[in-house]
Structures are given as C-alpha cells and as structure tokens.
C-alpha positions as CSV (number, residue, x, y, z in Angstrom):
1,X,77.1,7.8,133.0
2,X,73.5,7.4,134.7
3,X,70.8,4.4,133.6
4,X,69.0,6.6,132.4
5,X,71.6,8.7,129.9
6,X,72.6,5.1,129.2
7,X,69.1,4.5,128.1
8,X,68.5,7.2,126.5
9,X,72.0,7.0,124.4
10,X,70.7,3.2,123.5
11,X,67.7,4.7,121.9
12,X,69.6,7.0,119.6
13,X,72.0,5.0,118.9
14,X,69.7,2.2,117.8
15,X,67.6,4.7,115.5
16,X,71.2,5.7,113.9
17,X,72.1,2.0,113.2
18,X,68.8,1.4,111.9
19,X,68.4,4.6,109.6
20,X,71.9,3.8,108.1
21,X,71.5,0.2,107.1
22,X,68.1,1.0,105.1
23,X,69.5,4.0,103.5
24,X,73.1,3.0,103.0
25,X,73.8,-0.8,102.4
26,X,71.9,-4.0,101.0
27,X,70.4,-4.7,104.5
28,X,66.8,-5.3,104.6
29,X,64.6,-3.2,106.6
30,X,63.2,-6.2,108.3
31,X,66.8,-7.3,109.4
32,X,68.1,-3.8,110.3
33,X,64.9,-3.0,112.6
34,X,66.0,-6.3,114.7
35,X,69.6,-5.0,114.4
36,X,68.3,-1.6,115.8
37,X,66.3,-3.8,118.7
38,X,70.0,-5.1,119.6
39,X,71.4,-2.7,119.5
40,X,69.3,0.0,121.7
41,X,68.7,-3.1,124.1
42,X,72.6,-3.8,124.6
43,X,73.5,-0.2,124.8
44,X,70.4,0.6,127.2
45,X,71.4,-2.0,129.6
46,X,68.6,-4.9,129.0
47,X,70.1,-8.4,130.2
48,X,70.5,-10.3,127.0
49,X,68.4,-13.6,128.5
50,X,65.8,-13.4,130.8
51,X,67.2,-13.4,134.6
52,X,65.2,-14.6,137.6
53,X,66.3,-13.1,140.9
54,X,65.1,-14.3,144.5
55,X,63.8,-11.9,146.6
56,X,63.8,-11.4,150.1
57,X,60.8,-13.0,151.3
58,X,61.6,-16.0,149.2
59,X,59.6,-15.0,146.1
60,X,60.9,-14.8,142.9
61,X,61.1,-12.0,140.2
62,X,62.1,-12.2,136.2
63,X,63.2,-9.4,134.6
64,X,62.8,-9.5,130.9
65,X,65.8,-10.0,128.5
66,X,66.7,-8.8,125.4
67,X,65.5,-11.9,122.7
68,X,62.2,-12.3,125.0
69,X,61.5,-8.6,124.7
70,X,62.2,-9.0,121.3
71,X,59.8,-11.8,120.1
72,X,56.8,-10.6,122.3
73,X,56.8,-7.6,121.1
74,X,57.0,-9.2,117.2
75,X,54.2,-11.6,118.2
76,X,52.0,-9.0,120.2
77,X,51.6,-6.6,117.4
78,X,51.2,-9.2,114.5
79,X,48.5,-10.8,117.3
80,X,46.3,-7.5,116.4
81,X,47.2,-6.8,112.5
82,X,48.6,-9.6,111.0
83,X,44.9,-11.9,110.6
84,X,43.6,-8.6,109.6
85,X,45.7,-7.4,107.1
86,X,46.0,-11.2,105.3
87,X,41.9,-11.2,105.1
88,X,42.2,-7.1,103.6
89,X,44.1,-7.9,101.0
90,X,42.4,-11.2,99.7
91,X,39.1,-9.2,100.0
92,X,41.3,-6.5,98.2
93,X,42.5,-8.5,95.5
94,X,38.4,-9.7,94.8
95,X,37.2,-6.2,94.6
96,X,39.9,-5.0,92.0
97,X,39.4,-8.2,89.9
98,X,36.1,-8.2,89.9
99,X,35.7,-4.5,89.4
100,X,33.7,-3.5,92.4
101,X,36.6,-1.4,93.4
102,X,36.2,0.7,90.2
103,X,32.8,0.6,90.7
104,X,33.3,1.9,94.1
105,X,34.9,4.8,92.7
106,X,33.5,5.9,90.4
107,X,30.4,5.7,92.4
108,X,33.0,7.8,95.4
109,X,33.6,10.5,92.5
110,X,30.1,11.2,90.8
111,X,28.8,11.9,94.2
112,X,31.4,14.3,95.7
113,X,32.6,16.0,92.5
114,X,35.6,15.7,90.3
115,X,39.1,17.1,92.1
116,X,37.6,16.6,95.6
117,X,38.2,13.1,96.1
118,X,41.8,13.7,98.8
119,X,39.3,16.0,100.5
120,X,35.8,13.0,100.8
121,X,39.0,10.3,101.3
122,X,40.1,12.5,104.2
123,X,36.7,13.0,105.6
124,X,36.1,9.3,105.1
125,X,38.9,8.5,107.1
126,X,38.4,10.6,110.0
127,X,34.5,9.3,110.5
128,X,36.1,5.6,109.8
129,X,38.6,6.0,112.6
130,X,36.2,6.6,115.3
131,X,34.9,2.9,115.5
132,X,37.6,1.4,113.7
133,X,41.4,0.9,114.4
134,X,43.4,2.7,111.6
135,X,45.1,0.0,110.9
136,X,42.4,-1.9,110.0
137,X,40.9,0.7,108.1
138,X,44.1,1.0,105.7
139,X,44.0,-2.0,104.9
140,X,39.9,-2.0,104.4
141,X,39.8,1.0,102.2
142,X,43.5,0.4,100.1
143,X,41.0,-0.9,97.4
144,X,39.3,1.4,97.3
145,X,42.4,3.9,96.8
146,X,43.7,2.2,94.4
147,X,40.8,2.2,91.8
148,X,40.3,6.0,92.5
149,X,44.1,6.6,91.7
150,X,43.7,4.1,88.5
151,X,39.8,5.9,87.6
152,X,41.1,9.5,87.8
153,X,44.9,9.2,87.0
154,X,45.5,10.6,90.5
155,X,48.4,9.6,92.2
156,X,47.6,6.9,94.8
157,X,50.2,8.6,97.2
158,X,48.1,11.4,97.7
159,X,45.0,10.1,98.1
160,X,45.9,7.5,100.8
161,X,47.6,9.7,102.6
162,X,44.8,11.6,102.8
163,X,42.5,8.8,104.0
164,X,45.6,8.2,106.4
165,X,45.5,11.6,108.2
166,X,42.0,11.4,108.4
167,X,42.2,8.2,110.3
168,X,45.1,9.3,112.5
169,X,43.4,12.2,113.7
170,X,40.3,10.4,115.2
171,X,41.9,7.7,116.1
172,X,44.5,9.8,117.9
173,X,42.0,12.6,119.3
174,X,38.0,11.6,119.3
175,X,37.1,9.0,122.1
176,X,35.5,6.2,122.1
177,X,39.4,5.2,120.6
178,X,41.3,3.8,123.6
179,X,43.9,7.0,123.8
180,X,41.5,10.1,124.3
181,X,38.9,7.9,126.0
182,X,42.2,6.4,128.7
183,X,43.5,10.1,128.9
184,X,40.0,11.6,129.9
185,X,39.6,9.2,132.4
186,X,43.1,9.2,133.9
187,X,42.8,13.4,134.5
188,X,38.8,13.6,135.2
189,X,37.4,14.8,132.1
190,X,34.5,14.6,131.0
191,X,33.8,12.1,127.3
192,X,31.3,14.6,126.2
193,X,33.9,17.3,126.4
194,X,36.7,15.4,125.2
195,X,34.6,14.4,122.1
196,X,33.4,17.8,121.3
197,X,37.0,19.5,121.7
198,X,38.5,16.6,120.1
199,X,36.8,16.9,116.9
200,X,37.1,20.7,117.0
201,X,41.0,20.7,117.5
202,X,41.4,18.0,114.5
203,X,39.5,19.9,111.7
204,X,42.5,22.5,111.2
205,X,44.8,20.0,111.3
206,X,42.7,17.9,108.3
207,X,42.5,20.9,106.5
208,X,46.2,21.6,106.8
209,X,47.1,17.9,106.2
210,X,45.0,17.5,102.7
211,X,46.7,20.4,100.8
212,X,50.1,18.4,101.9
213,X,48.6,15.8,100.4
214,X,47.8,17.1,97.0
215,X,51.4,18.5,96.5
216,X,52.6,15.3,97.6
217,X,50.5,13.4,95.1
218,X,52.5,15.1,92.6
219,X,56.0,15.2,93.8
220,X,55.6,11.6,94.5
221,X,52.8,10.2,91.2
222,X,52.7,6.8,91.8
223,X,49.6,4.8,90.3
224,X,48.7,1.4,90.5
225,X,49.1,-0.9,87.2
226,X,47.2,-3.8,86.5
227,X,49.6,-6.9,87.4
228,X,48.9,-5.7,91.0
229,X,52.1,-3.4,91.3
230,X,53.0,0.2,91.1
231,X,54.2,2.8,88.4
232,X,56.0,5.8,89.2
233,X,56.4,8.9,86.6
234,X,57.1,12.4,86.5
235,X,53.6,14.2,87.3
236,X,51.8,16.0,84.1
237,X,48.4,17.2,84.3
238,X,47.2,15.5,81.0
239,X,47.3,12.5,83.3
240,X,44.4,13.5,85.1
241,X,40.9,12.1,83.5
242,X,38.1,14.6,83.2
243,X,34.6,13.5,84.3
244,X,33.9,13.0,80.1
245,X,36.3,10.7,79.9
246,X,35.7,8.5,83.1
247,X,31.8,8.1,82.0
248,X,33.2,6.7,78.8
249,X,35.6,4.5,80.0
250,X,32.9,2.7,82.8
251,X,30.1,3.0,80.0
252,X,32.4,0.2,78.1
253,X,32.9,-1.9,81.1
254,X,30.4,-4.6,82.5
255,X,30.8,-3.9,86.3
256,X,29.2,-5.2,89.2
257,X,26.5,-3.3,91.1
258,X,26.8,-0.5,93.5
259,X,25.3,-2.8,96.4
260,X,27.6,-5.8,96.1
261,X,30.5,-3.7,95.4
262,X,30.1,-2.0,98.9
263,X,29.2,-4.5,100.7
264,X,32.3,-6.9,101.5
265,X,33.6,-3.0,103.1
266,X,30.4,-1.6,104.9
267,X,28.9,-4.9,106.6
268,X,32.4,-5.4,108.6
269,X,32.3,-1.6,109.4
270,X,28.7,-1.8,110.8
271,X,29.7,-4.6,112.8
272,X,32.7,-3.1,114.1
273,X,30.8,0.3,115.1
274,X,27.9,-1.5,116.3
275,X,30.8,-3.4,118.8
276,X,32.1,-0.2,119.7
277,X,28.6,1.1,120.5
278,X,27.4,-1.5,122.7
279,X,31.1,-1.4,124.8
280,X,30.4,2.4,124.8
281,X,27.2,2.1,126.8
282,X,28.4,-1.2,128.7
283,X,26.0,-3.3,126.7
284,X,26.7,-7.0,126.9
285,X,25.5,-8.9,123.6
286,X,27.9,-11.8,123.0
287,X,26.7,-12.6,119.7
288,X,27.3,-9.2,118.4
289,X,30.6,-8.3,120.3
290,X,32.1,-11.6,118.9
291,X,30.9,-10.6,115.3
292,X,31.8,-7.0,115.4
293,X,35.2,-8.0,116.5
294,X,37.6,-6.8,113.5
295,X,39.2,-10.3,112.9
296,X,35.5,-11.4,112.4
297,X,33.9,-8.4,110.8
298,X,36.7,-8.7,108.0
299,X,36.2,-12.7,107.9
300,X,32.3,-12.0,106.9
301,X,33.1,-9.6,104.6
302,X,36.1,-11.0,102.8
303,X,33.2,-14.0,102.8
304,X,30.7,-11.7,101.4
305,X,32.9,-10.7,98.5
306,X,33.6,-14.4,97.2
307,X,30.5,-15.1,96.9
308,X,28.9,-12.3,96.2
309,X,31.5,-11.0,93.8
310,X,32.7,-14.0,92.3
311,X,29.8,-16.9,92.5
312,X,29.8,-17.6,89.1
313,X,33.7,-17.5,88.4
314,X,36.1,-20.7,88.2
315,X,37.0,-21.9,92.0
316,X,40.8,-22.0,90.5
317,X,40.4,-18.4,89.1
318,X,39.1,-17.1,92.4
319,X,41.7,-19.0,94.7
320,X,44.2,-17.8,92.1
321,X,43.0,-14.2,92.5
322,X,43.6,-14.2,96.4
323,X,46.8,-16.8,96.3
324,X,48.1,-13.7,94.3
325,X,47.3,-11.3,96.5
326,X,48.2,-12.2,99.9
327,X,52.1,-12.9,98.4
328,X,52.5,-9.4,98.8
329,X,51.7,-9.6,102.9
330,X,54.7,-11.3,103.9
331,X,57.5,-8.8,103.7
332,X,54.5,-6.1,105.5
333,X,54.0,-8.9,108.3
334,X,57.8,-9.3,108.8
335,X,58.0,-5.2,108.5
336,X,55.2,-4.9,111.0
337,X,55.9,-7.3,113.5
338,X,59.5,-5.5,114.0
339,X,58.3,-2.2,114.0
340,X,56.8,-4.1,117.2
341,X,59.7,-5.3,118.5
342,X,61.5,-2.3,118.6
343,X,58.6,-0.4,120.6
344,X,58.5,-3.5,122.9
345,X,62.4,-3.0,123.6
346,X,62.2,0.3,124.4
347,X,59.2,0.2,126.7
348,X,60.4,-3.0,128.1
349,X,64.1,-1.5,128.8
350,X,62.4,1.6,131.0
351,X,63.5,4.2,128.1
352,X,59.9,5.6,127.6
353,X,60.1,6.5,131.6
354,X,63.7,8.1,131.3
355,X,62.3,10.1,128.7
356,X,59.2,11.3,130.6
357,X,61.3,12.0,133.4
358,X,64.0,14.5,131.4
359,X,61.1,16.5,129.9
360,X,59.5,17.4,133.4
361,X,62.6,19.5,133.7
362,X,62.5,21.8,130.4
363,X,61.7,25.4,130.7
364,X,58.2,25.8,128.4
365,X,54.7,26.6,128.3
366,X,53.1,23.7,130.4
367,X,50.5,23.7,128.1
368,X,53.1,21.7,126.2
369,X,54.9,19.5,128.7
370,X,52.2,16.3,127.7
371,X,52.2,17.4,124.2
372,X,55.9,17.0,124.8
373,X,56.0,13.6,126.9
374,X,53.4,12.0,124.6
375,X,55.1,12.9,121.4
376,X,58.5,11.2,122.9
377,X,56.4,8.7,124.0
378,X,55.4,8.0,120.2
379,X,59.3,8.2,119.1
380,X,60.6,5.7,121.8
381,X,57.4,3.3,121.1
382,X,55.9,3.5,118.0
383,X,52.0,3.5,119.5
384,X,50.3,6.6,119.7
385,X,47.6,5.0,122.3
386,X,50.3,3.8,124.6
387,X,52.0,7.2,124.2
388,X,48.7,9.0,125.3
389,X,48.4,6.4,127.7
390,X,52.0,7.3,129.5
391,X,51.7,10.8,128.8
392,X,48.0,11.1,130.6
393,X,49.2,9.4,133.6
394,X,52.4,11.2,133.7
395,X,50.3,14.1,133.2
396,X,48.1,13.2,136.2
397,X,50.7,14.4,138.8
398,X,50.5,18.0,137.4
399,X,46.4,18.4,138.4
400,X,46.3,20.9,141.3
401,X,50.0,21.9,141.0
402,X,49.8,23.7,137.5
403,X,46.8,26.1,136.1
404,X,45.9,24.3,133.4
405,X,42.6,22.9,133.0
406,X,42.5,18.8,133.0
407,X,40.4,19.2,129.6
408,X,43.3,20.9,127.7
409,X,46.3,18.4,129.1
410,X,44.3,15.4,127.9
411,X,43.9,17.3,124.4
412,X,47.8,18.2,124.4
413,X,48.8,14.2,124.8
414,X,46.6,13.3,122.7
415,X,47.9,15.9,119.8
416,X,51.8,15.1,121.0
417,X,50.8,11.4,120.1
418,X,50.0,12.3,116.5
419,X,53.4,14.0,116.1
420,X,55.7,10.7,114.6
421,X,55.4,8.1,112.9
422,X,58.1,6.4,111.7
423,X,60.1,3.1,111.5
424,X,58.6,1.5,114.9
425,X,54.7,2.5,113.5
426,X,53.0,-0.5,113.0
427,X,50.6,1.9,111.1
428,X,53.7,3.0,109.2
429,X,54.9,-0.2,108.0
430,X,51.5,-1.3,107.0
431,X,50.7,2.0,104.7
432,X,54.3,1.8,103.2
433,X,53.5,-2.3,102.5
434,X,50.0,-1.4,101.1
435,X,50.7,1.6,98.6
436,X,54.0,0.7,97.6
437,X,56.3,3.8,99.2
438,X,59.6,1.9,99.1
439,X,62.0,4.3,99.5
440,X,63.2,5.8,102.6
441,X,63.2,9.5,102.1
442,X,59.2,8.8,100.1
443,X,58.3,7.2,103.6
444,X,59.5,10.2,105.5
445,X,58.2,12.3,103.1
446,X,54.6,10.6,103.5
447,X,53.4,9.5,106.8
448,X,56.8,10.6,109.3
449,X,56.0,14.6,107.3
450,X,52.2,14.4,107.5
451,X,51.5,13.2,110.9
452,X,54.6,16.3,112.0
453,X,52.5,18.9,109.7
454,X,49.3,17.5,111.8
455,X,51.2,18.2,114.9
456,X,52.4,21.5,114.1
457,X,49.4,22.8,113.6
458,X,47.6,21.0,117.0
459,X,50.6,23.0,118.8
460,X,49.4,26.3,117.5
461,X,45.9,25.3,118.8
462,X,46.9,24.5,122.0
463,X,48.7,27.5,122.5
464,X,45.6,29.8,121.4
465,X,43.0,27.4,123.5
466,X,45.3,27.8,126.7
467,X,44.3,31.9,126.6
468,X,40.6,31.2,126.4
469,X,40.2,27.9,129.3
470,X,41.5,27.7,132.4
C-alpha cells in the first residue's frame, strides 16, 4: 500500500469511526471527534510523539506527532472563536432579556414585510460576511434570530440557516475575505474582477439556498422558549403570527428603543468594516486596526449593551443574566476546538496533498478540477479559506497549460470550498451549539445539505460561464 492510499484510507476511516460513535452509542461528539483525530492519525502514518531527526549538515528537523497535532490544532482554532463566541453570547443573553432583541425584530419585520424575513436574514448575511468572519457573525446576529423566530412563530432553523448561507457565500466568494482575495492573487486576477464575478456567481446560489431554507424551517420547527432553550413540534401554519397580531403583542410590552437595541451589534460591525477598509487600501491607523479587531469590536459592544441596556437593573440581575448565558459555551468551545483538531491532523499528516494529487488524474471538464481539489480540500480540513488557499495554488500549475481563463479557476475553488461542511467545520459546530440542532441527521440536514445545494448550483454556473470566457 502507498503513503498516500495509507493516508487517504486514514481519513475515511477516521470519518467512519467518528460518524458511528455520534450516531450509534453514548459517546460524546466532543470525545469521538478526538477518537476520529486518533484514529485517522494512526492509520495515516503520523508518529505518535513528536520526533527530531539530525540532518546531514548537522541541523536538526521535528516532524510533528500525533498529540502535538492534536492540541494545536484545538488551541489554534479556539485562539480565533472561542473569546468571540463567550463575548456573543453574554451580549446575547442582554439583548433577549432586555428585549432589544425583540425590538430588533420587530423593527427587522415592519420594514421588509411579513413572510420575507429568511429572504432580508439571507441578504443580511451575505453583506455581513464581506467585512466580517462568519463565524463571528453567527454568533453576532443568533439574537437576533432568535427573537424573529419567537416574534413570528417561525422556526429558528430556517431563518439562521438562511442568515448562514448568506454569510458562507461572501465569505467563501467576495474578496476582501482571505480565500477569494489569496486565490486572485495566487493565479493573477484581477480584485475588481473577482469581486464583480463573485457576487454575480453567489446570487443563484442565495436564491437556491433560501427556498431550502423555508422547507427546512418546517420539516425541522424548532423555536426558542423563554428559559433560554429550544422547543421542537410538528409544524402547523396557525403557528405563524400575522402582522395584527405581532403589533398587539409589542403594543403591551415596554421595550427599549430602536437605537440602543442596535447598537451593542452595529458599533462592533462598523469597526470591524472600517478595519477591513483601511487593510484593504494598506492604510496604517493603529488605533482603529486594534479596535476594529473582532475580539475588540465585540468587547465594546458586549460593553455598550450593559450599560446601555441594563444601567438601571440590579448588578446581581445583570451578572446573573450573562453567568446564564455563557453556561451554554462550553460544550460549543469543546465541539469547536476538535472540529480543529481534526482539520489540523489531516493537514498536518500530508492528507490534503495526497488528495490534491489523486484528483489531477480524473478525466473531467477542467473547469472543475479546482472546484474538485478545493472541495476535498474542505472535507479533509474543515476550512474553506485554507481549502481555497491549497486549491488556488495547486491550481497555479495549470496557467498556460490548460484554456481556461485564471478568472474562472479562482471562481471554481472558491465555489468547491463552499461544497461541505460538516463535523471538522468550526462554522459547523458553532451554528449547531448556537441554535440548538442536536441531532446528527438535523445537522446534516442543515448546514452539511445547504452548503452541497450552494455548491450544486455554483457547478452549473461554472459550467455555463466556461462557454462564454476564455
């Protein structure tokens, strides 16, 4: 058997492992994604410890072993998410109890019209996305899912998936994100183009994405209750509130203002984008890099919401309000972090380059062979901006040799990248953890379905755009 096969069969056999332990016995998903690390590591070939070799010229080299690969990978990807999501979901926790989230949407549904709201979430989320990292955003805007799913009796499934999709698409597609903006540079195209294109190629695959969304809403009607949890039912359509019935119920209700209700969200967003701006034109403003960084923005706005939300309450009742709602980030952190560990395992263990390497070979349009390599990519690590990052210079090789243009094999790794998300997503672990999607075949369902439906659909437009440029 070759490294590679050996590799290769490490990986599968990892995801097997994993997929039965979560579906079939008592094992938590925590524990059986660091089983599946083990498991893919052993079988792939990774030392178990770290080994340090002397080379010829009397330098040393250390390759990485199995627990080291392992740990960084948990503590590199909670590095980027964990502060974050423990500051969303105290600022989270204000703006339900408060009732600036319900403010917030009904606010969201008088101005774009009752039975709209998947479609102004999914629009949300695709502007959102372009500044900030979807993670982030999940976590930013989960409050305000929640109180639309609670306002109109919608079910929150399908409206956060929509705001999801949105956010994967530009995130995935639309410089100034890391992926597109890395995969125009590494094959010569130009950011105007890629921007333009970008945006163009995603807008079928929103539309496509938000009618999955609204029959998903009611296969899977889950809605928020008020201790902070989740109720699940059987979908009826008395359930949904008409636009009568939602000005009664706020008319009774002493809410906070539309200003302060919005503003623990869009302060950190304006700082973020106004960061992204400045590195976008090379601008050097410490002051406002080090505010707009996402770990900061969210500070001042978490902030923003105690005091501006809750100056006059109890200081037990508002540390109560956010002790109760970061208990819930634990098991999501844990989650997270592994999903982590499992990408780092594979990428450390050289299985993302055997995969590469065995789809050079396949007989298809080459219009598809980054769409292909990126979307393995994704499967073996979990990150779509690495996966458009190996793809792209994978991809680089091909320029001159294949008649494709350079614009249209950056747009194919960045759609391939989109393709799957599943159990080593940190994106995936953190949607799951924030809406309450539990169970295995509901996460598969959700976020693994929607970002292949996404995909599906960027194949078709690749296919059509590789007639019309050359």
């Amino acid at each position: 058997m070759s490294e590679s096969t050996r590799m290769l069969l490490g990986l599968a056999i990892g995801i097997i492992v994993m997929i039965f332990l979560v579906s079939k016995t008592k094992v938590h998903t925590f524990i059986a994604l660091l089983v599946a690390c083990v498991v893919t590591g052993i079988v792939g070939g990774m030392p178990l410890v770290d080994v340090t070799n002397t080379l010829a010229d009397g330098s040393t080299e250390t390759t990485t072993g199995l627990v080291t690969a392992i740990k960084n990978g948990f503590g590199n990807t909670l590095k980027s998410t964990g502060i974050i999501i423990g500051l969303g979901v105290m600022m989270g926790g204000i703006l339900e109890k408060s009732g600036a989230a319900e403010r917030m949407a009904y606010s969201f549904i008088k101005a774009v019209g009752k039975k709209k709201e998947e479609w102004a979430l999914a629009i949300t989320g695709w502007f959102i996305s372009i500044p900030v990292f979807a993670d982030s955003a999940i976590v930013i805007f989960a409050p305000l899912c929640k109180a639309i799913s609670k306002v109109t009796g919608k079910s929150l499934i399908g409206l956060a998936l929509a705001m999801a999709a949105g956010l994967q698409l530009t995130h995935c597609l639309v410089p100034p994100t890391p992926g597109p903006t890395t995969a125009a540079s590494m094959l010569g195209v130009d950011v105007g183009q890629m921007i333009v294109v970008g945006a163009l190629v995603s807008v079928p695959m929103l539309i496509v994405a938000v009618l999955y969304c609204k029959y998903i809403g009611k296969k899977i009607y889950q809605i928020p209750n008020d201790n902070g949890g989740f109720e699940r039912k059987e979908f009826k359509e008395e359930y949904i509130k008409s636009m009568e019935e939602l000005d009664m119920l706020v008319s009774n209700k002493n809410l906070p203002g539309l200003f302060i209700s919005v503003a623990p969200i869009v302060i950190p967003l304006i700082l973020i984008l106004t960061n992204t701006v400045l590195g976008l034109f090379d601008i050097d403003v410490c002051c406002l890099k080090f505010i707009g960084e996402p770990v900061i923005a969210l500070g001042i706005g978490t902030i923003i919401a105690i005091y501006g939300l809750m100056g006059r309450a109890d200081k037990k009742v508002t540390l109560s309000i956010m002790d109760d709602a970061i208990k819930s980030t634990g098991i999501i952190m844990l989650i997270t972090g592994a999903g982590g560990s499992l990408g780092n395992v594979i990428k450390v263990s050289g299985i993302g380059d055997a995969l590469g390497e065995l789809v050079l070979g396949w007989p298809i349009p080459v219009i598809l062979i980054p769409f292909i390599i990126a979307a393995l990519m994704r499967i073996a690590l979990g990150s779509a901006t690495v996966a458009i990052t190996t793809a792209a210079s994978l991809s680089a090789s091909f320029i001159g040799v294949i008649s494709v243009s350079p614009l249209l094999m950056a747009i194919s790794c960045c759609v391939g990248a989109i393709s799957f998300s599943y159990f080593n997503d940190s994106g995936f672990w953190v949607w799951n953890g924030m809406f309450g999607v539990e169970e295995l075949k509901d996460q598969v369902r959700c976020k693994t379905a929607i970002s292949l439906i996404m995909a599906a659909v960027g194949i078709i437009e690749l296919l059509i755009l590789g007639l019309f440029i050359k």
